[in-house]
C-alpha positions as CSV (number, residue, x, y, z in Angstrom):
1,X,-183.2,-87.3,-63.7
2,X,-181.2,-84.5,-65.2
3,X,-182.1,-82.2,-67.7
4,X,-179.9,-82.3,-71.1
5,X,-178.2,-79.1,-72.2
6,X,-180.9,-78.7,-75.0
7,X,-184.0,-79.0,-72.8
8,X,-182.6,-77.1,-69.6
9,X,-181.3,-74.0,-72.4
10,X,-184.8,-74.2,-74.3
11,X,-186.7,-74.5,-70.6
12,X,-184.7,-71.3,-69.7
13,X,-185.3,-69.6,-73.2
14,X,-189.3,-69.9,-72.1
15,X,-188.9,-69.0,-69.2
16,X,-187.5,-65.5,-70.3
17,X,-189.7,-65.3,-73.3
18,X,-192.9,-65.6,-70.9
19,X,-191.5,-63.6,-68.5
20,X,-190.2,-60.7,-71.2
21,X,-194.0,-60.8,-72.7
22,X,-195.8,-60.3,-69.8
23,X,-193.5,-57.7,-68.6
24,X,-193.9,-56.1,-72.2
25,X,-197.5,-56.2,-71.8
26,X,-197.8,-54.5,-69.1
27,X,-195.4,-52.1,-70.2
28,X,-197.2,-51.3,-73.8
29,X,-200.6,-51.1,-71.8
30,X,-199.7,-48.7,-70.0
31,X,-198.1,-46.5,-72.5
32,X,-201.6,-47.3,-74.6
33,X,-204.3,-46.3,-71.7
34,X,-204.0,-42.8,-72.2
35,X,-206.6,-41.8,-70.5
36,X,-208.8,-43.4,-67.5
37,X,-211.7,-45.3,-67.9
38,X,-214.0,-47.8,-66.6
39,X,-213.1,-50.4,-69.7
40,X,-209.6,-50.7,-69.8
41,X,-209.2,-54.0,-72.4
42,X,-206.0,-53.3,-72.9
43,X,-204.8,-53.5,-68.8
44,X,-207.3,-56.0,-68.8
45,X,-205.2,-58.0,-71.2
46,X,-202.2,-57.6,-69.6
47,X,-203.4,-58.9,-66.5
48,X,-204.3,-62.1,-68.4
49,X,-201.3,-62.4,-69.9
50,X,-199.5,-62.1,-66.4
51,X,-201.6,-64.8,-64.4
52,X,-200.7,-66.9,-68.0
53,X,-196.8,-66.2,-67.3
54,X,-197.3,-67.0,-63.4
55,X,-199.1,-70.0,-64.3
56,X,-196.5,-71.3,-66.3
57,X,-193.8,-70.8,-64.2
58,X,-195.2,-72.3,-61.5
59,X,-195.6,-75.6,-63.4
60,X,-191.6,-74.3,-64.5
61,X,-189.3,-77.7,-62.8
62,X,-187.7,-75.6,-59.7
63,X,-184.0,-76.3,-60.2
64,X,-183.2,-73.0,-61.4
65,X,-181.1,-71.6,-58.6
66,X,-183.6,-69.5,-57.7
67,X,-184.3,-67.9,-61.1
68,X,-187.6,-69.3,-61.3
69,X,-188.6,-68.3,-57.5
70,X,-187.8,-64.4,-58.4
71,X,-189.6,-64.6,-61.9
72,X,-192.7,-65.5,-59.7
73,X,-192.2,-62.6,-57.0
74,X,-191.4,-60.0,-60.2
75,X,-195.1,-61.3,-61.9
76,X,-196.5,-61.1,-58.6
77,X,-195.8,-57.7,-58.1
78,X,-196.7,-56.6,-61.6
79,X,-200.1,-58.4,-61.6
80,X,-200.7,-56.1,-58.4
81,X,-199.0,-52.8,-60.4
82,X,-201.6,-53.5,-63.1
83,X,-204.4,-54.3,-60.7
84,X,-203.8,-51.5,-58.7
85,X,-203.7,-49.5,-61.8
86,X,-206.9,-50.4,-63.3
87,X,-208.5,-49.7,-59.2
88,X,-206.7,-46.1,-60.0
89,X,-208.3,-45.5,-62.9
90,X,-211.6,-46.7,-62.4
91,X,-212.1,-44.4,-59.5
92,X,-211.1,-41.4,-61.5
């Protein structure tokens, strides 16, 4: 079954939009956690929103020439950016 113009052009619009928020999550957490502590809601809250965007792209329809495949990999590595920032900070 193919995918009409509409649905495979909004399907791609998500996409991007839940890939460009949890990228701009973890960006604006990181320019908000000034300072290192053990709490950290807002890193915290950008990890959610990641494993949210990875969740939803893995239930994403894979026919998108790869697209979808390297969305995954890029979320990947920023849930481990953000993970590895919180370890950072917590052992400060």
């Amino acid at each position: 079954m193919s995918e009409t113009k509409t649905s495979g052009t909004t399907s791609r619009r998500s996409l991007v939009l839940v890939f460009a928020l949890g990228i701009a999550c973890t960006i604006g957490a990181n320019a908000l956690v000034s300072s290192a502590r053990a709490n950290q809601p807002f890193m915290d809250a950008a990890l959610g929103s990641l494993r949210a965007a990875r969740a939803n792209l893995i239930q994403a329809e894979p026919n998108k020439g790869g697209h979808r495949d390297r969305a995954i990999d890029l979320v990947d590595r920023a849930i481990s950016q953000v993970e590895e920032g919180i370890a950072f900070a917590a052992g400060r």
